[in-house]
N, C-alpha and C positions, 0 to 999 in steps of 0.2 A: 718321862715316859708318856702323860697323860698329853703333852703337849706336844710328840710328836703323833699322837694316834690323832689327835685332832686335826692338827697337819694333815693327813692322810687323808681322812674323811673331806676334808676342805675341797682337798683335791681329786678326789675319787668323780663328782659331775664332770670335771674338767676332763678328768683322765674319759669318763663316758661319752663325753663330747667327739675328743678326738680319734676314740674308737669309732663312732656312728658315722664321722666324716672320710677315715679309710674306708668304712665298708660301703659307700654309698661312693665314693670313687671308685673302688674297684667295679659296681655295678656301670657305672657312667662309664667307665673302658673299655667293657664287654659292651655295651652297647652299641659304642664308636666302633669297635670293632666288627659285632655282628652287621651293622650299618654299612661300613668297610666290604665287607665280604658279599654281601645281598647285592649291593651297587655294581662290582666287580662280576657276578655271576650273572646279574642283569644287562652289564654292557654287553657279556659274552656272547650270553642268548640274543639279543640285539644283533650283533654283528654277524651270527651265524644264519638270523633270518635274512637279513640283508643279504649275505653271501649266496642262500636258495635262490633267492629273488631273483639277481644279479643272472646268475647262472641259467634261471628258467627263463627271465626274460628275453636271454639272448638267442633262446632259440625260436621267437615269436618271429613272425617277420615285419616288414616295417609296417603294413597294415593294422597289425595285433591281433591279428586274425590266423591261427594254426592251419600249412598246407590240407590235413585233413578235411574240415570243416567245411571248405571252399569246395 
């Protein structure tokens, strides 16, 4: 009996070890992940300025100078 609680106790840093190392993975996932997501919503936005761009520049004429203006 005395030598199985000892046992326990031996192992109990071990066992807190390997607790602090899941939870500190789980953070490090959520972070890949939130990383993940930020980069993904950034290309998005990215691409959708590019696509105003695209769209406004086209109606410039080749001067870059708007018929109005002239």
């Amino acid at each position: 009996m005395l030598a199985d609680r000892a046992l326990a106790v031996a192992h109990e840093p071990l066992a807190d070890a390997f607790s602090e190392i899941k939870v500190q993975t789980r953070i490090w996932k959520l972070n890949v992940e939130s990383a993940i997501i930020c980069s993904a919503l950034m290309r998005r936005s990215n691409d959708k300025k590019r696509s105003v761009f695209r769209s406004s520049s086209a109606s410039l004429p080749i001067s870059g100078v708007p018929a109005k203006m002239k």
